[in-house]
N, C-alpha and C positions, 0 to 999 in steps of 0.2 A: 593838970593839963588843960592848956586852953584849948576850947573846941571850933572849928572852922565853922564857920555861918555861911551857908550859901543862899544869899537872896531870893533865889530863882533858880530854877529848874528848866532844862529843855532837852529835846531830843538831843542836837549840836552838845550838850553837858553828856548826858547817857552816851553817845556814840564818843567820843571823846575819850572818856573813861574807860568803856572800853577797847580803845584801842592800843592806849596806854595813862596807867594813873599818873605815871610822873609830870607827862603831856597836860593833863589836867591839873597839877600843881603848878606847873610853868605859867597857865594861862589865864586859869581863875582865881589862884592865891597867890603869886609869884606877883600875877599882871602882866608879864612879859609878851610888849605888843607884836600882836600876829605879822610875820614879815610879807610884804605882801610878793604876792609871783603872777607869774603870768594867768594860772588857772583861775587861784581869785578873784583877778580883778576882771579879767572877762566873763566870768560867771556873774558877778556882781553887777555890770553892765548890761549883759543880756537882760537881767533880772529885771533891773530899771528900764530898758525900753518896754520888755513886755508890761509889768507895773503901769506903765505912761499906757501903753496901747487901749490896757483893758478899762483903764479912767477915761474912756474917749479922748485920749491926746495923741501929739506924735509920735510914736514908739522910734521911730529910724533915729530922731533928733533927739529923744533921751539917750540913747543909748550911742550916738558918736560923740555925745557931751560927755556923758562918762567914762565911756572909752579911752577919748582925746586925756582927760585928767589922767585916768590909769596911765598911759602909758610913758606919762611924764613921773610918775612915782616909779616906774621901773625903767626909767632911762633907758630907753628902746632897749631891753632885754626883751623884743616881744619877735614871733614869727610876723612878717611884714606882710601878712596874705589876711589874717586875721579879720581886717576891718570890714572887707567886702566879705567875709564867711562871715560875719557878722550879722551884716545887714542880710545875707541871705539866707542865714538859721532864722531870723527875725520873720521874713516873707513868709518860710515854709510853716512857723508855727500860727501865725496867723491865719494862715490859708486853713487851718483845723478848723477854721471858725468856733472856736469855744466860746463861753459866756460865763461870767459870774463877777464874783468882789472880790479883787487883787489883793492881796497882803491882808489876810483876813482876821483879823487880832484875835487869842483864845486866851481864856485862864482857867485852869482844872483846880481847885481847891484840896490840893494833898498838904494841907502845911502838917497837920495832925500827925500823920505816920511819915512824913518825907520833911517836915522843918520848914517848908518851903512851899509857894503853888507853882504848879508847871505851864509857864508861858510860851506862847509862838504865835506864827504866821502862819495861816498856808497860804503858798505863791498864787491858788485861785479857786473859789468855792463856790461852785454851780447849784444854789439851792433847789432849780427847777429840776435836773436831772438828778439831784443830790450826790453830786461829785465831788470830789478835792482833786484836783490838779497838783501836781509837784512837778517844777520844771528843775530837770537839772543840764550841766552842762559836761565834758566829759572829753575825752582821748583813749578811752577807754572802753572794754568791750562789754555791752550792755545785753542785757536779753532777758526773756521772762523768766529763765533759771534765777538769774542774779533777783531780779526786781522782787521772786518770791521767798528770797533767802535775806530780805531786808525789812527790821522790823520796828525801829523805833521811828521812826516818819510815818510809816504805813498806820499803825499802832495808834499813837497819839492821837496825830490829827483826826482818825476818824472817831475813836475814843472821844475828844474834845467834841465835835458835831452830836455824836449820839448823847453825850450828855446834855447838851443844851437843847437838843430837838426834840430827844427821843426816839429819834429816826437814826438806822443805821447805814448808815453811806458808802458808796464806791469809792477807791483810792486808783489812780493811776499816775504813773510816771508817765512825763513826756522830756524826751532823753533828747537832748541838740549836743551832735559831736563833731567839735571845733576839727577835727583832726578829717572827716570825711565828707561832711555836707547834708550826714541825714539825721530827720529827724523822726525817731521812733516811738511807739507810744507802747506802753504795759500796764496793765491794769490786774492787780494787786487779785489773784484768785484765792477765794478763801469761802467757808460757809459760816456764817453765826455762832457755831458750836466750836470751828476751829480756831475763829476768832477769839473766843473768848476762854479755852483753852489755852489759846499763846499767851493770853493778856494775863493771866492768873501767873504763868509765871515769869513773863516782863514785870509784875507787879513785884514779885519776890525781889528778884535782879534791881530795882528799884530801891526798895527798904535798904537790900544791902550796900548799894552803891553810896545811898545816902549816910547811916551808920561808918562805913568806913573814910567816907569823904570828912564826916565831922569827926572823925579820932582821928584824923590826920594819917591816913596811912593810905601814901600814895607815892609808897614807891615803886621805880617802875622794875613790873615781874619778867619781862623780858617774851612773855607767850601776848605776842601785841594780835592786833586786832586785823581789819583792811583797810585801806585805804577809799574814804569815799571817792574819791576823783574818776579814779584808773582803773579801782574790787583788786590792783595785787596788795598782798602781805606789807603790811608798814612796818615800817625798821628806823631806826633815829637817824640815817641818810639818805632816808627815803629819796628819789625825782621822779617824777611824772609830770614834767610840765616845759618847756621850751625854757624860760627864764629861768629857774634854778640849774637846768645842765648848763648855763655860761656862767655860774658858778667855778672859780678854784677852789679845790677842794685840796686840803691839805691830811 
């Protein structure tokens, strides 16, 4: 039996997988490219102006350049209000006045027990405050309930900072939702001992993920996971997003 080699590792890999393995054969051994929808690419947008913001550049003007392209790969399947909730999710997260290095590159060295090292970004990493920022974007109902029931982002990245520092760091989500206008912030409660308690067995959930991913057994069990977008229940027709409901569906 030949064994699946996965390059790399990421949180996007682990959340994936568990949400459905087939999901994760479709897209990292299949390759079958991600279709894009509306959530996507305004997420992806937002991303890039704040990106641009925190490099000291124009944040407004990354992010309707982006935009502008998105919404020619979804051939206005987009809500038409969008642009200016854009630009003004964009005002209100800056008005946070945050600080740090944008897309912050990590690599944890699991090849040993995982086959692989686990790479990322965090969206912004405030050394003085020893922060991680995670910006997401969303239509969906967010709150500290959800933000503390979420644990491969939170996990990692701060995992990846206390490895290299030594120093163990704050995580907080800052939540910009296209669907109301506000932006909310949640900050990851946990103490030391809980933290690494979870992380003992995210680490388990890990080995296994990985073992099973390279014996190829990823088919899907049908008990899926949630949806990062929207937190409901994912199903293989799943929508939560304006561009896939103009979707026929057959």
């Amino acid at each position: 039996m030949v064994k699946i080699v996965v390059p790399h590792w990421s949180a996007t890999k682990f959340m994936l997988y568990d949400t459905c393995p087939g999901e994760f054969r479709q897209r990292y051994v299949d390759e079958v490219p991600l279709e894009p929808t509306e959530a996507l690419e305004f997420g992806k947008a937002i991303h890039q102006g704040l990106e641009s913001h925190y490099n000291g550049q124009d944040g407004e003007r990354a992010f309707r350049a982006a935009w502008k392209v998105a919404q020619q790969d979804l051939h206005g399947r987009v809500s038409p209000s969008l642009t200016a909730m854009g630009m003004d999710l964009l005002d209100k997260v800056i008005a946070l006045d945050l600080h740090g290095v944008p897309e912050r590159g990590f690599s944890l060295d699991t090849n040993v027990d995982l086959g692989a090292p686990i790479i990322g970004a965090l969206d912004l990493w405030d050394a003085e405050s020893n922060t991680v920022f995670d910006f997401k974007t969303t239509r969906g109902a967010w709150s500290q309930q959800r933000a503390q029931t979420e644990v491969w982002q939170p996990f990692l990245y701060t995992w990846a900072i206390w490895d290299e520092t030594g120093q163990w760091p704050a995580f907080e989500y800052v939540v910009c939702n296209r669907a109301t206008g506000r932006v909310d912030r949640y900050r990851r409660e946990w103490t030391a001992e809980q933290w690494l308690e979870r992380m003992n067995v995210l680490w388990l959930r890990m080995c296994a993920i990985s073992v099973a991913v390279a014996n190829d057994q990823l088919e899907c069990h049908g008990n899926h996971g949630f949806c990062p977008e929207c937190g409901d229940r994912w199903s293989h027709d799943h929508v939560c997003d304006h561009a896939s409901a103009l979707k026929v569906r057959l």
